[in-house]
C-alpha positions as CSV (number, residue, x, y, z in Angstrom):
1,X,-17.4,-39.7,-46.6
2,X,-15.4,-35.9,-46.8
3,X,-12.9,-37.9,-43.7
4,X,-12.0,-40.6,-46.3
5,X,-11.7,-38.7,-49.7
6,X,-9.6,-36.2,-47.4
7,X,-7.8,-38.7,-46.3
8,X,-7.0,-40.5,-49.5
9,X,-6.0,-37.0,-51.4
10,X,-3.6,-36.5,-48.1
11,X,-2.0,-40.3,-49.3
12,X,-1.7,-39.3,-52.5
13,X,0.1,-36.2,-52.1
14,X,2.1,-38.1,-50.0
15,X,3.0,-40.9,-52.3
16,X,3.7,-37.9,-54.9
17,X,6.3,-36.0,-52.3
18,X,8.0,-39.1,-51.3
19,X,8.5,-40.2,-54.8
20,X,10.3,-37.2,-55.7
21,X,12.3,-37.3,-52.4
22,X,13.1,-40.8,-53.6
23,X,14.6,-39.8,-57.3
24,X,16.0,-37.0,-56.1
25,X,18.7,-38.9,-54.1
26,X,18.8,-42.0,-56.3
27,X,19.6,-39.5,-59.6
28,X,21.9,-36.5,-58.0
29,X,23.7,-38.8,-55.2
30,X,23.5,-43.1,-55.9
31,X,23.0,-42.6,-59.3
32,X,26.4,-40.8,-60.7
33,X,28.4,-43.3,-58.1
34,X,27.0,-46.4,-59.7
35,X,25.5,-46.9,-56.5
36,X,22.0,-48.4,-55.1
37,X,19.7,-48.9,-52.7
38,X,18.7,-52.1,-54.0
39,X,15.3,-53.4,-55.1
40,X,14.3,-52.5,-59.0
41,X,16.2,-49.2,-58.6
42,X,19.5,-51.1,-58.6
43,X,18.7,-53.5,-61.5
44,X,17.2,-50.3,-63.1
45,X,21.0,-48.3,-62.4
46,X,22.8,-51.5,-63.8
47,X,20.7,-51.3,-67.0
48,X,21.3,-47.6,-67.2
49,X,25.1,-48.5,-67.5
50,X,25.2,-51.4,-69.8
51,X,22.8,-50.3,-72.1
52,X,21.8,-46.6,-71.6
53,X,17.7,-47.1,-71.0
54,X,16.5,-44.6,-68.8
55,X,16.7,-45.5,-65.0
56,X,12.5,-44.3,-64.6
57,X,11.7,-46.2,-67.9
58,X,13.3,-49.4,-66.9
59,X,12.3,-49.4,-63.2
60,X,8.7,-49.0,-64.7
61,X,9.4,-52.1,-67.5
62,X,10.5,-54.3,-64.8
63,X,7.3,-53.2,-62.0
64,X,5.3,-54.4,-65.1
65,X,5.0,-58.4,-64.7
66,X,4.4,-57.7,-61.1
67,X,1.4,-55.7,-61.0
68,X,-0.2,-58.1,-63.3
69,X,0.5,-61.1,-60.9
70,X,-0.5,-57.9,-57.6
71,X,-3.4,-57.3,-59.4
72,X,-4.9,-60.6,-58.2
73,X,-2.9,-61.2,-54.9
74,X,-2.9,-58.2,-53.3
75,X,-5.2,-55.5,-51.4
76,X,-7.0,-53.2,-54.7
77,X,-6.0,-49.8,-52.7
78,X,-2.1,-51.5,-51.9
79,X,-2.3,-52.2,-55.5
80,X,-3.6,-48.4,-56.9
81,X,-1.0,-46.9,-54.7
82,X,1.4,-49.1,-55.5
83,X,1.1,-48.2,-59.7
84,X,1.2,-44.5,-58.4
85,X,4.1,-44.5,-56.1
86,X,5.8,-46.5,-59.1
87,X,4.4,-44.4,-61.8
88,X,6.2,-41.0,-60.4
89,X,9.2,-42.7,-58.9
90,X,9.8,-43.8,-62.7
91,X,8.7,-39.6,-63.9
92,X,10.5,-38.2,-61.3
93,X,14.0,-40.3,-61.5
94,X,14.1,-39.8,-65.8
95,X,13.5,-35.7,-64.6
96,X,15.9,-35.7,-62.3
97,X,18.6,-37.2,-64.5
98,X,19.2,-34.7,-66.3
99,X,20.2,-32.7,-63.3
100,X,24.0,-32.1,-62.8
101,X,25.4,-34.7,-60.0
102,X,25.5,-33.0,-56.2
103,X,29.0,-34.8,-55.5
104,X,31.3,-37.2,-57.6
105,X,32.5,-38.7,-53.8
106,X,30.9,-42.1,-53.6
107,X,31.0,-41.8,-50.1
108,X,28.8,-38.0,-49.5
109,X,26.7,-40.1,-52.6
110,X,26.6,-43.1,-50.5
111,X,25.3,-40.5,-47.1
112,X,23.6,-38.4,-48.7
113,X,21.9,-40.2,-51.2
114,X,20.8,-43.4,-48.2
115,X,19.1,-40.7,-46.2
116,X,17.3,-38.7,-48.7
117,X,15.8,-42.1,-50.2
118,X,15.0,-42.9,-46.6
119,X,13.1,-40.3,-45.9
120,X,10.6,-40.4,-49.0
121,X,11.0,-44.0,-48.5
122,X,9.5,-43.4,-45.3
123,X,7.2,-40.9,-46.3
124,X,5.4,-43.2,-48.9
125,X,5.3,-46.2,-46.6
126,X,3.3,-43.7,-43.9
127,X,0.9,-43.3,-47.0
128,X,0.2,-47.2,-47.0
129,X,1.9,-47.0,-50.5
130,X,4.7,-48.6,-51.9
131,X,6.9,-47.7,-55.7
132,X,6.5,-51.6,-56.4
133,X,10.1,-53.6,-56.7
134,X,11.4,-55.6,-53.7
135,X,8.7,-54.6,-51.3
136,X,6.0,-55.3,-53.4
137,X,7.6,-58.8,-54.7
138,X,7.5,-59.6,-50.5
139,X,3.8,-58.7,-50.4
140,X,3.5,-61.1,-53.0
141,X,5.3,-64.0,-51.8
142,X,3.6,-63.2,-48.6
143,X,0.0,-64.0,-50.3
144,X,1.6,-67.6,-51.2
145,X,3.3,-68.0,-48.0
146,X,2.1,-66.0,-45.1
147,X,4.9,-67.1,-42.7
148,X,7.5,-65.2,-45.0
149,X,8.7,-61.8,-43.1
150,X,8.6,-58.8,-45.4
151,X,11.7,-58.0,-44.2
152,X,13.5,-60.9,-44.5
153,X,12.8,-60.8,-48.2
154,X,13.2,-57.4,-49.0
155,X,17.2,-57.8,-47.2
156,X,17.3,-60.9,-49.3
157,X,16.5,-58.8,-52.7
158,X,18.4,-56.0,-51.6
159,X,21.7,-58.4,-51.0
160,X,21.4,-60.2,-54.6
161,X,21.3,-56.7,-56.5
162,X,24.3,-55.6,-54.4
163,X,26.1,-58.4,-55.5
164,X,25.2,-58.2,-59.5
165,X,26.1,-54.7,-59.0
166,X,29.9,-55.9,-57.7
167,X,29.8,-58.6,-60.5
168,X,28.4,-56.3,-63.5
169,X,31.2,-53.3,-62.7
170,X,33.4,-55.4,-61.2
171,X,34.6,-52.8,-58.1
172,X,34.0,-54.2,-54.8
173,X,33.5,-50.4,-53.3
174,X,30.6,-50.2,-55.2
175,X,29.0,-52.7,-52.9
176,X,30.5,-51.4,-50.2
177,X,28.8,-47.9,-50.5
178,X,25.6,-49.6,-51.8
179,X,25.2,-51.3,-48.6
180,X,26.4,-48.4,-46.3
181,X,23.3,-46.2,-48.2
182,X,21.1,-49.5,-47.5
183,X,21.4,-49.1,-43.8
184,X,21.7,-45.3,-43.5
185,X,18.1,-46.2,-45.5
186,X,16.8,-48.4,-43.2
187,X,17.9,-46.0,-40.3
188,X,16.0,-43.0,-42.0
189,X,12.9,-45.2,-42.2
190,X,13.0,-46.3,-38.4
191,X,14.1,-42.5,-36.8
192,X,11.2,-41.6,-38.5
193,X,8.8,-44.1,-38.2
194,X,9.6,-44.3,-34.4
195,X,10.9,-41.1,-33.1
196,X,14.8,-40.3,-32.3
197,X,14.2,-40.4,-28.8
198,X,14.2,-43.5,-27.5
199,X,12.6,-43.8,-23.8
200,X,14.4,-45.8,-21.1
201,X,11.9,-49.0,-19.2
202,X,13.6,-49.6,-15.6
203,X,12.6,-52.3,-13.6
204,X,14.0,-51.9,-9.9
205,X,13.4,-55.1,-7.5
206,X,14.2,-54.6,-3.8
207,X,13.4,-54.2,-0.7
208,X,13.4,-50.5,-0.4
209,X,10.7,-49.7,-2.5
210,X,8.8,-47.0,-0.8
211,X,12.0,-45.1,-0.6
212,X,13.2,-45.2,-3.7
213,X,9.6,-44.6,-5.9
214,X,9.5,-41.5,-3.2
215,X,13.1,-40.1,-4.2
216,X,12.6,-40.6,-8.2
217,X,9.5,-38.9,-7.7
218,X,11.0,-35.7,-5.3
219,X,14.1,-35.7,-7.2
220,X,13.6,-35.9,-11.1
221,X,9.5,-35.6,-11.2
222,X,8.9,-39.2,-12.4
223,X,6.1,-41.6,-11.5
224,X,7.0,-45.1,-10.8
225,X,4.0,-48.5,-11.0
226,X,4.7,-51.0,-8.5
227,X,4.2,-54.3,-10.2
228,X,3.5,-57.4,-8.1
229,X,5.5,-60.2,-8.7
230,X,6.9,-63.4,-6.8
231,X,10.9,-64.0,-6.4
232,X,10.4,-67.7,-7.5
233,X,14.1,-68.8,-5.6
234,X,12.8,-67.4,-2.1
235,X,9.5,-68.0,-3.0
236,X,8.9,-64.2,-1.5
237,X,6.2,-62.1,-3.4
238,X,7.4,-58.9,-3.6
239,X,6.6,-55.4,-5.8
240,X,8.5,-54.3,-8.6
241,X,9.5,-50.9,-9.7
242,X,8.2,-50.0,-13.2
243,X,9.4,-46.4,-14.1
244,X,9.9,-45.1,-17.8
245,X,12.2,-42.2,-18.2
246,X,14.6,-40.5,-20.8
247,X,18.1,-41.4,-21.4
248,X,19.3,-38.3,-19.0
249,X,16.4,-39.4,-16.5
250,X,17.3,-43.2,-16.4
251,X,21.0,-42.3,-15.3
252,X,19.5,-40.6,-12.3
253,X,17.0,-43.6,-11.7
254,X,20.0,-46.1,-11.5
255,X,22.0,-43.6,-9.4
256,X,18.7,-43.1,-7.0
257,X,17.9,-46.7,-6.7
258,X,21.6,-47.8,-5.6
259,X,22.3,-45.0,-3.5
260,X,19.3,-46.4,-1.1
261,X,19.5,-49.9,-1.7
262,X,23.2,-50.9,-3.1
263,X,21.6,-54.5,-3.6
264,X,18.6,-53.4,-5.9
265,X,18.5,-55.7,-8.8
266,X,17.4,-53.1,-11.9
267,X,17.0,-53.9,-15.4
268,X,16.8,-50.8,-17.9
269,X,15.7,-52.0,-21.6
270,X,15.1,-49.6,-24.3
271,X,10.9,-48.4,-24.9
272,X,10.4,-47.3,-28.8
273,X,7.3,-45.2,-27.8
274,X,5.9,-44.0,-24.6
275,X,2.3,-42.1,-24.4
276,X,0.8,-40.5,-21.5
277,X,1.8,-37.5,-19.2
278,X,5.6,-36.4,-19.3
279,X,5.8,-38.4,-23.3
280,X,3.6,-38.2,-26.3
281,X,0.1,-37.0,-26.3
């Protein structure tokens, strides 16, 4: 019971810290520029131009309909964290307004301002949370439709409040830089969802086996798995080479494997994560 309220205090910190990650580069970077990472944010920045309602109360006004329609479609806990991750992104962002701008460049705003949201973006979605808008419309869609993707839906949103935001202030860069903090965004949320270091998967078929597994192992301290398999044109069954390496590491795979056997077929595909000996614990 101590694990879970632990555990639950730990998530709502986090929700907390991410939040004011969040309004911290929507108000001093996106903000000033006109710019947005789409969702209720946007519609919330458009409003703050055309008729001066504070960004937090707005983006709370318009989370409103939706957590009376979550309240009966979604998880109870999505839902609480949900109204808290909402609830301080709308504090934090009216706080942070009043701050002086950190750059009147759309394009640092556009940088600086796609990363920072990504990262307490990133933070509250490790929580389990959510600060409501586009992602929690998917989850809702999702109820009445469970073959929708989340993501699909979410790019869907993000795309229509880029392109009021282009209509409403009429200047196409706008957009532009919207959509360039979107991805830097969505980049912040996979690096550290997944790790910047991607491992390397090599698959090495041919007829040198032994001698190869036995150099990558001597030479660059690697283990290789022999998979057994069956070349379906020669009808031969045969092992295949399985060895996961770095970026650096994979190089000197390839290099090994051709040196012995200039007719190995090897295929090298990209592994998000990797645990066990030599990778993560």
């Amino acid at each position: 019971m101590k694990k879970i309220i632990k555990q639950y205090i730990i998530e709502i910190l986090e929700i907390l810290i991410g939040s004011s990650i969040m309004a911290l580069g929507i108000s001093l970077f996106l903000l000033p520029s006109k710019l947005s990472t789409g969702g209720f944010a946007g519609i919330s920045t458009i409003f703050y131009y055309l008729f001066k309602i504070p960004i937090g109360l707005s983006n709370l006004i318009l989370n409103i309909p939706l957590f009376i329609v979550a309240w009966f479609k979604i998880g109870k806990k999505f839902f609480y964290k949900s109204i808290l991750g909402t609830i301080s992104l709308s504090v934090f962002l009216d706080i942070f307004n009043k701050i002086n701008p950190a750059t009147g460049d759309s394009f640092l705003a556009c940088v600086y301002g796609g990363i920072i949201v990504g990262i307490g973006t990133a933070i509250i979605l490790k929580a389990n949370g959510s600060t409501g808008g586009s992602e929690l419309v998917s989850h809702i869609a999702k109820e009445y439709n469970p073959n929708l993707r989340i993501s699909n839906m979410i790019v869907i949103i993000d795309i229509i409040v880029i392109m009021l935001n282009i209509l409403i202030f009429k200047e196409i860069e706008i957009g532009l830089y919207s959509a360039i903090a979107i991805y830097l965004m969505g980049k912040i949320i996979d690096i550290i969802f997944e790790g910047i270091y991607f491992t390397k998967l090599i698959f090495i078929i041919s007829d040198e086996n032994d001698k190869i597994a036995e150099k990558i192992g001597d030479e660059i301290k690697r283990g290789t798995t022999g998979l057994y398999g069956k070349r379906m044109y020669t009808k031969k069954d045969d092992l295949v080479l399985m060895c996961a390496a770095g970026r650096g590491d994979a190089i000197k795979v390839k290099s090994i494997a051709k040196k012995i056997d200039p007719r190995a077929f090897i295929i090298i595909s990209n592994a998000r994560e990797v645990f066990g000996v030599g990778f993560k614990k």
